[in-house]
N, C-alpha and C positions, 0 to 999 in steps of 0.2 A: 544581647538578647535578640536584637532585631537577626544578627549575621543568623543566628541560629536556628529559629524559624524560617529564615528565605532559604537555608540550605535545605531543610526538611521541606518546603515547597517544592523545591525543585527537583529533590528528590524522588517526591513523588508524584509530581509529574513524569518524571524518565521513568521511573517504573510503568505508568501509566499506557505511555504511548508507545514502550517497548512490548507490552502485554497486548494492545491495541492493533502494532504491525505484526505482530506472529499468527493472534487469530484472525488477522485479515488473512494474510497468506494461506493459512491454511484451511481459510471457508474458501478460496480463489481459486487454490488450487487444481487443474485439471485431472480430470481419473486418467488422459491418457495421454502421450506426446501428439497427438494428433490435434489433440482440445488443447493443449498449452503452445500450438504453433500458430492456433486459430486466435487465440487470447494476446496473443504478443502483436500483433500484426495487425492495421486498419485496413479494412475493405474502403475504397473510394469509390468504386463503383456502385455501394450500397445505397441505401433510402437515408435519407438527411436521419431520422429518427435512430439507424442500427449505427453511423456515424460517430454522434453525439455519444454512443453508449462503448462504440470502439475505443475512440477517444479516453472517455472515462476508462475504462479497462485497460488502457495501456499504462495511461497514465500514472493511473493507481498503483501498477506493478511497479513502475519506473520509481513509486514514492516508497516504497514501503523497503527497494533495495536500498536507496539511498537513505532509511531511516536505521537497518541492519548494518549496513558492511561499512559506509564510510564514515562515521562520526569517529 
């Protein structure tokens, strides 16, 4: 009984956060390769504030492959 609910758990959690990295991707996504070379890429010369949000932005990209392609 227990095994059988923790698979339905976990179930649907991967359902969850498979639905969760696709529409991150695709609200991320750039209209154009100009805006997705900007998105990939930290400006360091930036203001401590655009930084923190390059960071995030990369970041996030970096998570979302690794949530898709390698498991």
């Amino acid at each position: 009984m227990i095994d059988k609910i923790g698979a339905t758990i976990t179930g649907i959690s991967a359902i969850a956060t498979l639905f969760l990295a696709i529409s991150g991707i695709y609200l991320w996504w750039p209209k154009n390769k100009l805006l997705l070379k900007q998105r990939l890429k930290i400006n360091m010369s930036a203001s401590t504030k655009r930084k923190v949000w390059d960071f995030h932005a990369v970041g996030d990209s970096m998570r979302h492959y690794f949530f898709l392609f390698l498991p």
